[in-house]
C-alpha beads as a LAMMPS data file, in Angstrom:
LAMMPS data file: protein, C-alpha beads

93 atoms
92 bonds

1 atom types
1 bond types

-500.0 500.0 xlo xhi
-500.0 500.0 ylo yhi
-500.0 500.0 zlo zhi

Masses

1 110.0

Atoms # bond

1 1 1 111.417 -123.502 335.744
2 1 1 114.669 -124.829 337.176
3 1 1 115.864 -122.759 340.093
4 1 1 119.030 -124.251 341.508
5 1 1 122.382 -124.153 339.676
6 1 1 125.724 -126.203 340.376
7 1 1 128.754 -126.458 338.380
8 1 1 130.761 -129.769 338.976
9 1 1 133.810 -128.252 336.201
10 1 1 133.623 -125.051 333.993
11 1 1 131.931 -127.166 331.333
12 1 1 129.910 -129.191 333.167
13 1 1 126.806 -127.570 334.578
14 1 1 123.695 -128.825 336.213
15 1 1 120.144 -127.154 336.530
16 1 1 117.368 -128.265 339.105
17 1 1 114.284 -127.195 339.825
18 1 1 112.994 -126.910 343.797
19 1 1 110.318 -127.633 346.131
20 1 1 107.097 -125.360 345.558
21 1 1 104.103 -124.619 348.003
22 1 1 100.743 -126.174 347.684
23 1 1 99.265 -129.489 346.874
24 1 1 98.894 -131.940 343.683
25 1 1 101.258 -133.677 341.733
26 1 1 104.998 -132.260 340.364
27 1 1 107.354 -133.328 338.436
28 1 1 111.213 -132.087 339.153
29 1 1 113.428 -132.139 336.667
30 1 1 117.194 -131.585 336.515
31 1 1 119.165 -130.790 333.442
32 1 1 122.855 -131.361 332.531
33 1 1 125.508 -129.988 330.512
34 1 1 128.258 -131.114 329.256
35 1 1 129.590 -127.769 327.059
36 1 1 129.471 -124.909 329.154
37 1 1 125.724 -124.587 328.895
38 1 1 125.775 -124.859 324.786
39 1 1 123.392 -127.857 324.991
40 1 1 121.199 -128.983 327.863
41 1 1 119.765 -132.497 328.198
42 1 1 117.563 -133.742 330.495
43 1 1 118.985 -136.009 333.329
44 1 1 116.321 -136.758 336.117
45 1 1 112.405 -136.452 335.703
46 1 1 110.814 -137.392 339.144
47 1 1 107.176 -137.266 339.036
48 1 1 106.029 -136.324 342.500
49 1 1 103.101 -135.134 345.109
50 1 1 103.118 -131.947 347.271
51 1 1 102.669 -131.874 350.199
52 1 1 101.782 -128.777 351.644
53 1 1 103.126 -129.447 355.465
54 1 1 106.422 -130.070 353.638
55 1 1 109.299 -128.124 354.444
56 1 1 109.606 -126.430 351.017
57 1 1 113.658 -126.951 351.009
58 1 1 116.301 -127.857 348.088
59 1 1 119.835 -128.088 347.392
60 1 1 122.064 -128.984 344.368
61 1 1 125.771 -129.161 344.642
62 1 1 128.939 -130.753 343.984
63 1 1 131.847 -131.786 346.249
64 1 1 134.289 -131.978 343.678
65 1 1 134.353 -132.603 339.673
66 1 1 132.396 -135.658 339.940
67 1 1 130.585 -135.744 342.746
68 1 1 127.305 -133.989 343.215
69 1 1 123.620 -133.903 344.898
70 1 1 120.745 -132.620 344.636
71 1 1 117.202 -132.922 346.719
72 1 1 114.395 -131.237 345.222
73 1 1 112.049 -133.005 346.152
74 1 1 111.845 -133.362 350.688
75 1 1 111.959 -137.740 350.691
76 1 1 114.792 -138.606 348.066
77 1 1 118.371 -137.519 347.403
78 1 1 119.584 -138.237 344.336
79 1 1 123.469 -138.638 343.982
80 1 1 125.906 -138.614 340.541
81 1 1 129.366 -139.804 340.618
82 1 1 130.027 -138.784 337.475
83 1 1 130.498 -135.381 336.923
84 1 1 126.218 -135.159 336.505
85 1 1 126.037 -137.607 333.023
86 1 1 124.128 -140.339 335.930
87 1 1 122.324 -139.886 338.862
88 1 1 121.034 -142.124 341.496
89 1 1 118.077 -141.750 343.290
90 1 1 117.414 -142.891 347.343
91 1 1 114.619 -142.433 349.193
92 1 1 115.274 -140.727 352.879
93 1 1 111.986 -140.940 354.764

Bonds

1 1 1 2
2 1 2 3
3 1 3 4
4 1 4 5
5 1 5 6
6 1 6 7
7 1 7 8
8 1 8 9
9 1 9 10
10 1 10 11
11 1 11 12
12 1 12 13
13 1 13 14
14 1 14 15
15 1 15 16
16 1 16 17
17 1 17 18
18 1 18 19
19 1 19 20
20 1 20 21
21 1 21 22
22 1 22 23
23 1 23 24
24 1 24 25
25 1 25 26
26 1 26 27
27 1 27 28
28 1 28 29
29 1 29 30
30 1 30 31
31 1 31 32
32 1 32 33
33 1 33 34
34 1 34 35
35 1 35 36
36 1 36 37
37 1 37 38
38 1 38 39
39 1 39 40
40 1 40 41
41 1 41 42
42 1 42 43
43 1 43 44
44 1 44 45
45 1 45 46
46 1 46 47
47 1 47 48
48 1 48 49
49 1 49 50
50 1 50 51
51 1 51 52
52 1 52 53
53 1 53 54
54 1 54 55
55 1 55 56
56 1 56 57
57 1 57 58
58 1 58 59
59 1 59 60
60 1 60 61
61 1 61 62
62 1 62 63
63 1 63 64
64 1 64 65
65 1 65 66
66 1 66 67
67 1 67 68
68 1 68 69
69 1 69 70
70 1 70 71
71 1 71 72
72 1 72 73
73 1 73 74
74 1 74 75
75 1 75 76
76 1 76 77
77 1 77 78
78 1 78 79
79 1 79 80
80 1 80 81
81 1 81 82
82 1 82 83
83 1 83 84
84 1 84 85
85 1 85 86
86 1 86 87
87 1 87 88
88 1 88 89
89 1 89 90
90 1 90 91
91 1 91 92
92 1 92 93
């Protein structure tokens, strides 16, 4: 279930979800809107692994109207520049 929230304008909304606990693989997804939340669509699907000595930390945001980030999961930020309609992925470890 997504878990983070960001809103880059009134009407365009993005939903994340975060890091868990445990072990095994994950996929985190992020959603986008581009009506106020009428209609969702899926933006990012990043099939993952857990790892349990991982720090367990997220964070979805924007800077401005088009800018945004989010890092669900702990080795990749992924970046859109466009108001959340395409985002970027880059690996951090």
């Amino acid at each position: 279930l997504p878990q983070l929230i960001a809103a880059a304008s009134p009407t365009h909304l993005a939903l994340a979800t975060a890091p868990t606990t445990g072990s095994g693989p994950i996929t985190y997804t992020l959603y986008v809107s581009a009506d106020g939340g009428a209609h969702w669509s899926l933006a990012v699907s990043d099939p993952e692994y857990l790892d349990a000595a991982a720090p367990g930390s997220a964070f979805l945001g924007f800077e401005d109207s088009l800018v945004g980030r989010w890092v669900g999961f702990e080795g990749a930020i992924w970046t859109t520049q466009d108001g959340g309609a395409l985002w970027t992925r880059r690996p951090f470890l």
